[in-house]
Every structure is written in structure tokens, then in C-alpha cells.
N, C-alpha and C positions, 0 to 999 in steps of 0.2 A: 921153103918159106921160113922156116927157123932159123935163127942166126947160132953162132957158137956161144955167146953169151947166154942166150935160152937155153942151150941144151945145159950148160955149167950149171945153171941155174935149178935148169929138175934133176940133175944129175945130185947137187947140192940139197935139194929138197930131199929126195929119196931116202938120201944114205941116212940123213936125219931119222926117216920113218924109220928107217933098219933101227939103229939106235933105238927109239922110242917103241917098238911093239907092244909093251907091256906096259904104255902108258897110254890109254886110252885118248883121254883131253887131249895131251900133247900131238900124237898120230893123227886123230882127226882134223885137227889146225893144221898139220903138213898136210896132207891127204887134202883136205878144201886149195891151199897154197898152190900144189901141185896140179888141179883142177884148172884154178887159174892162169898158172903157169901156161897150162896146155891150151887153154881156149883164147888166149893173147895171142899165144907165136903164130897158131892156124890161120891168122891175120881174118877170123871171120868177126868181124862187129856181133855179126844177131849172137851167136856164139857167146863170146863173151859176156853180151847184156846179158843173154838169159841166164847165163850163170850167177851173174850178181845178181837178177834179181829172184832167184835161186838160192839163194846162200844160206837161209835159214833152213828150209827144207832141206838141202843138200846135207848140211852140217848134222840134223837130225837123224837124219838115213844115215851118214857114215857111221856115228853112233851108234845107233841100232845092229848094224852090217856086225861093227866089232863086237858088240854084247854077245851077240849070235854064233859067235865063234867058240867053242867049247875044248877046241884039243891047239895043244902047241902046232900039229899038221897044218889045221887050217888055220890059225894065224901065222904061219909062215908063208901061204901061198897067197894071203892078201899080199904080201909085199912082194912076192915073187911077181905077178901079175905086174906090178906096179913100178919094177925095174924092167921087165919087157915090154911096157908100154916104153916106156923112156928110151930104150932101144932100139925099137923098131922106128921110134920118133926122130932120133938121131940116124938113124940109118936109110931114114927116108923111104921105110916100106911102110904103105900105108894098109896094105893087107895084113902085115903082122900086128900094125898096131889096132885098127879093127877087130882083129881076133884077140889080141888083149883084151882089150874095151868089152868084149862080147862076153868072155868067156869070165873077168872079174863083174860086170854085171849081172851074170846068169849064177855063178855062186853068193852074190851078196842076197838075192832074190832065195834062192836054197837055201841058206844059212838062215834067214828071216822068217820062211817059212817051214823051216824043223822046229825053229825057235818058240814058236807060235803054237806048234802042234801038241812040245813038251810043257808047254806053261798049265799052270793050276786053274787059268782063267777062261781056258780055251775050251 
């Protein structure tokens, strides 16, 4: 379903986020980009709507997701995650990229709620 131009495209977005790790704003504006990116090329409509209409909530979570991250380890393997999505995207296994997708949502979900657990509020 992806053209090669899609793929240049998240392949383009990514390396951005590599650069940007340590910039929060910036990452999460690629990281939403990248989102889009992906729910375009799937050629799914509902997909895509929901994402845009999504976007605020999303943008909020990715935020959160990165606050939550306390060691250079785990902000490295958001991106890591995030270049094997794009890979298995390009490669046209939709089991690996599932298992990205699974496995960066199930840490963002961890990382949210250690987060929560160490806070003074909690």
C-alpha cells in the first residue's frame, strides 16, 4: 500500500526524531508527523480521521510518554521502536510492525505509569 515516497518520507521524519531526542516539543511534532505519516499510506480513511481528530489528545500522550522517561536507555528505545516501525513498514511485514506498535505502546503505558507511581501527587 505504501509508495516509495511514503516510505522517504517516515524514513525523513525519523532520523529528524533521532536528531531531536533531547528535545521534547520538537520530537513530539515529529513523532504526531510520523503518526500521520503512517495512518495516510495504510490507505485506511477511518485511520487517518481518527487520528486527526485525535491530534490534541495524541500530541498530549506523546508528551507525557517522553516526560516519563528518566534514563538516556529509555529514551533511546522510543526511537528505536520508532525506526523498526518504519522498517517493517517498508518491508512490508505487517507482524513486525504490529509488534512495534504493541511493544512502543505497552512501554509508553510503563513509563506513564512508574511515572505516576514516583510523583509527590500520587
Amino acid at each position: 500500500r505504501r509508495t516509495v515516497a511514503e516510505i522517504a518520507e517516515m524514513r525523513r521524519v525519523v532520523m529528524q526524531m533521532r536528531d531531536h531526542l533531547h528535545d521534547s516539543l520538537e520530537y513530539t511534532e515529529l513523532d504526531l508527523k510520523l503518526h500521520f505519516l503512517i495512518a495516510s499510506a495504510s490507505r485506511n480513511t477511518l485511520m487517518l480521521y481518527l487520528i486527526q481528530s485525535i491530534r490534541d489528545v495524541l500530541r498530549s500522550t506523546i508528551k507525557e510518554g517522553l516526560r516519563s522517561r528518566f534514563s538516556e536507555v529509555q529514551i533511546r528505545r522510543v526511537q528505536e521502536l520508532h525506526e523498526a516501525l518504519v522498517d517493517a513498514i517498508e518491508a512490508g511485514d505487517s507482524t513486525s510492525a504490529g509488534s512495534a506498535m504493541a511493544a512502543h505502546f505497552d512501554d509508553a503505558i510503563d513509563a506513564i505509569y512508574r511515572s505516576m507511581l514516583q510523583s509527590p501527587d500520587s
